[in-house]
N, C-alpha and C positions, 0 to 999 in steps of 0.2 A: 519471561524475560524477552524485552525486545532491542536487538543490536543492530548498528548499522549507522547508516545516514540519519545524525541528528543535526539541524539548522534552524535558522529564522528565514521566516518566510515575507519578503515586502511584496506586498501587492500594491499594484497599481490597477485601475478601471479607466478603462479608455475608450472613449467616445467610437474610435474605429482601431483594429488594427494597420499599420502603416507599411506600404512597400518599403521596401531598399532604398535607402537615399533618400526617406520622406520625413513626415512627422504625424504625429497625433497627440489631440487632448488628452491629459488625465483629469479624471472629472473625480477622484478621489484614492486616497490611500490607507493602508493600513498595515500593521505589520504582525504579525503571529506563528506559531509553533511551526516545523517546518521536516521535511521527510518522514519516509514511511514507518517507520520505526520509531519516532516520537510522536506523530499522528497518531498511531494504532495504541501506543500508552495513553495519551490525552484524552482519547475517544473512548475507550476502556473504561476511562476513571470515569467521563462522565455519562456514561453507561450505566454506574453505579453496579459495577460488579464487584463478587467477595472476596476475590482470591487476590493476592500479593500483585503487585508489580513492579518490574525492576527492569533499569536502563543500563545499556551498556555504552558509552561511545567516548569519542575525542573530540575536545571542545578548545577553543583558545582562552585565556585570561584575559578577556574581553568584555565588553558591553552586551554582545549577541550571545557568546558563554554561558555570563552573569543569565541572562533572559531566559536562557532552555534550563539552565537548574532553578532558576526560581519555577517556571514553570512545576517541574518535576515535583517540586515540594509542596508544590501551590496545592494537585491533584493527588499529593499522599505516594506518589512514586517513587522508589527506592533510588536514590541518583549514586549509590556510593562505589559504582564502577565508571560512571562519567569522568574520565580523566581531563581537567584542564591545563591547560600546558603555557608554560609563561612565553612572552613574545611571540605569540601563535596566533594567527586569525581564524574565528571560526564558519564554517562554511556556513553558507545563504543560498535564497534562492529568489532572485526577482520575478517574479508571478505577474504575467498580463494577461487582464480578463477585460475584455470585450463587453460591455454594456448591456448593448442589446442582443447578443446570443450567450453570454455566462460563460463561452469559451474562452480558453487560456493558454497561456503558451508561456515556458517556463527556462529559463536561463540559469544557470548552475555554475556556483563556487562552491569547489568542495573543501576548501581550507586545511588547516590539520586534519578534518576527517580523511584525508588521502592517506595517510600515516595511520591509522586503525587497522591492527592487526588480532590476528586469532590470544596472542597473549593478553590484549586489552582484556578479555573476557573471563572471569574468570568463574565458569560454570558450578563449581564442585561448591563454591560461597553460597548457593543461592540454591541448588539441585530445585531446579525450576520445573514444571509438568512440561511448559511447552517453550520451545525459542521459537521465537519469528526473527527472520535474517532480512535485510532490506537495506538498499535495495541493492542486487546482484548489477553489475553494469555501473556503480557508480561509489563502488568502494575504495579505489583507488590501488592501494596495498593489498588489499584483500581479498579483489579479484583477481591477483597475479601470482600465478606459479610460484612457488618456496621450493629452493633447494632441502632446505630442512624437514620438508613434509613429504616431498613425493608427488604434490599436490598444491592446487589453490590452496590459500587460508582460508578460505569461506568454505570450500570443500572439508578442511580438517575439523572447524570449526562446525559446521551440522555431524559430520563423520563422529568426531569425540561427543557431540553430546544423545547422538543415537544410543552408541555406547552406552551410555550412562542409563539408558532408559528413557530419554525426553524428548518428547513428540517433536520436531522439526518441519516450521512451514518457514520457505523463502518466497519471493516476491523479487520480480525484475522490471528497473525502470533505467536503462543504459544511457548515457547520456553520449556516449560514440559512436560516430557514423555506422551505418549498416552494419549494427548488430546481425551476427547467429544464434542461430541457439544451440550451435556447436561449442561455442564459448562458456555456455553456463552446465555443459552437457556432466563435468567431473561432480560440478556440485549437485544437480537435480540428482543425480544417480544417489546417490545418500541421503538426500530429505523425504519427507514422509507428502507432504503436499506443496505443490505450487498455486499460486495465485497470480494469476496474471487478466491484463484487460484484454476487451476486442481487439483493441488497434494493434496491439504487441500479438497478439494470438496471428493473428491474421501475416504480419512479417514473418512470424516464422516456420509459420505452417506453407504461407503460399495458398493460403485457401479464404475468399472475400467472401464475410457469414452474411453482408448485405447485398443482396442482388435487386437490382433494380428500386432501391431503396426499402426494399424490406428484408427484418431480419433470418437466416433460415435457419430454424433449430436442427435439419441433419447437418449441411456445412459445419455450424458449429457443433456436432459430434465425433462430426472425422479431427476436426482442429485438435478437441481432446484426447484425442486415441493418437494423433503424431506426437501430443506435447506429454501424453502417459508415456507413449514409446521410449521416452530419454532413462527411464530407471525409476521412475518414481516409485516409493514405494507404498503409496496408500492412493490417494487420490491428487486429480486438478482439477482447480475450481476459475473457470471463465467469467469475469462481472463486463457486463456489456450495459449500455442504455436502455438493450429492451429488456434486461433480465441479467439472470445470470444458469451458469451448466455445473454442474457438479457430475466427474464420471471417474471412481474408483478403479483400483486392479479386480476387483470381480464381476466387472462389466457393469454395476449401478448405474445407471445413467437419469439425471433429472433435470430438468430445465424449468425453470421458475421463472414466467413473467414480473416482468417491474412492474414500479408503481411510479409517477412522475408527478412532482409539485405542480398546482395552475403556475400558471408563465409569468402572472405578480408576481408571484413570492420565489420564484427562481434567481438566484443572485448569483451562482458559481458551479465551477464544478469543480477545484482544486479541490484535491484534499478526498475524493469522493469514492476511490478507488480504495483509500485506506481505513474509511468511515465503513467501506462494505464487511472490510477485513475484521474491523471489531465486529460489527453485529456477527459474524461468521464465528468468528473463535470465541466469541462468550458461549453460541454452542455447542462449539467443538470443544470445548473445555469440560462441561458438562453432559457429553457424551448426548445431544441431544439428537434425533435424525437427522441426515442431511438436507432433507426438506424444507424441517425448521432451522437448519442452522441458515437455508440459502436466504428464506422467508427473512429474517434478521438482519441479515445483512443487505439485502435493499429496500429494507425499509431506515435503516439507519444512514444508508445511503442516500434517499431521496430527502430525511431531514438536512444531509451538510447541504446541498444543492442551497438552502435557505439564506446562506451566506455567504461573502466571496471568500470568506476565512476556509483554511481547514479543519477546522473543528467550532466554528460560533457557534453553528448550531444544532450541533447535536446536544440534543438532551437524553434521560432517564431509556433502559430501553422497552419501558413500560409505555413512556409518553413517544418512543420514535414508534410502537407497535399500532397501538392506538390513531396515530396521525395516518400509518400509512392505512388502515383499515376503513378511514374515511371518503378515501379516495380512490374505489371501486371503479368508477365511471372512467378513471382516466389511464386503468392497467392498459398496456399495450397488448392490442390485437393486430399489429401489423406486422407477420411474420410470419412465414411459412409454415407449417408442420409438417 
């Protein structure tokens, strides 16, 4: 089951990005699935994995609504905790990506999803293996303290389905000025793994994994042992450009070089972080090592980069294995050890 932030995502491409008070070309548009939570379902499905999938969130009685449960149905995904709500607009996200470097930069309506609370959810329907929460920093209601609980609702909400027995991964993507990660510290302490990227690792550790433009796999080992420190209790797993780190409570620690599309067929990076998260959890699902679960996850990683979508293009993850094992020559060796 995956909860949290579900949207439509408009993408625009744009010749440059523009100062303050400027302008820029869009040289094209498109619009598709949208947070991390309906991403990591989409991606999942088209993954082609075996196990159930089911959505949890709040949607308006809308045209973008209508879109994320077609979706949902489209890819075989359980939509029937998608709560749509009459006179309600559903949150979006306008997506700017840059032409000639596939970067993007991303503006956020959270609509009714700010109203998404731990009751939307209703775990015990579904007794799901795993929830993935998404994203922390942009849930609106969900990130904020309940007199009724003692607690966030995204904290009672991993809390009660630990309970229950069901593996809990979140993911933070805040969309408020200078985030802490004191703010998310009630919830991480109850989840089983975090997932988080460079750029976010990096604010809240205080610790820059690229020095002198290369990446250094001890920095990013201290970064996982401050972001273990908050209570986790199994592992955090870092997805960065040049790889990614996986480093458990029993001090495992593994760092797995990427793999990078030639610079043709590189068209994005939305959506890329969440593409890592499938390949990750098909196999963390399947109990597979963390080596291979990291190995999956940027390879199905370097497939979304194909698209400015977040999810065009991933495919099968027989055929994202495959692509990326073609591409040898172009693993990243620029980084410290």
């Amino acid at each position: 089951m995956a909860a949290g932030t579900f949207v439509v995502d408009y993408h625009k491409v744009l010749e440059h990005y523009p100062k303050e008070r400027s302008g820029a070309r869009v040289m094209g548009e498109h619009v598709s699935n949208g947070g991390a939570p309906l991403n990591l379902l989409i991606n999942l499905a088209k993954l082609k994995v075996a196990f159930p999938l089911h959505a949890a969130a709040k949607v308006g009685q809308d045209l973008d609504g209508k879109y994320i449960i077609d979706c949902c149905q489209e890819h075989g995904i359980d939509s029937s905790q998608i709560t749509a709500v009459e006179n309600a607009s559903t949150g979006y996200t306008d997506v700017y990506t840059v032409e000639s470097t596939g970067r993007h930069t991303c503006f956020h309506y959270c609509g009714i999803g700010d109203t998404f609370s731990r009751k939307d959810v209703r775990l015990r329907a579904v007794v799901p293996k795993m929830l993935f929460l998404g994203s922390l920093g942009a849930l609106g209601k969900m990130d904020n303290y309940s007199e009724e609980y003692g607690r966030s609702e995204a904290a009672q909400l991993v809390r009660d389905a630990r309970k229950q027995g069901i593996m809990t991964i979140v993911e933070i993507s805040p969309i408020h000025r200078s985030p802490t990660l004191e703010q998310f510290s009630e919830t991480l302490v109850q989840a089983d793994y975090l997932m988080i990227n460079d750029r976010l690792a990096e604010t809240f550790t205080s610790l820059e994994m690229y020095v002198e433009g290369l990446f250094d796999v001890e920095i990013c080992r201290k970064a996982c042992e401050v972001l273990l420190a908050t209570g986790l209790r199994r592992a955090v797993v870092i997805h960065a450009a040049a790889g990614a780190a996986y480093l458990d409570v029993e001090g495992n620690f593994h760092f797995q070089p990427g793999a990078l599309l030639p610079a043709e067929r590189r068209c994005g990076t939305a959506g890329v972080d969440h593409a890592f998260a499938a390949g990750f959890i098909e196999g963390l699902y399947y109990d597979k090592s963390y080596q291979i679960c990291l190995e999956q996850g940027l390879a199905v990683a370097m497939a979304c980069r194909g698209d400015v979508s977040s999810s065009g293009a991933v495919d099968s993850l027989e055929a994202c294995m495959q692509a990326s094992e073609k591409v040898p020559a172009l693993r990243f060796a620029w980084f410290h050890q």
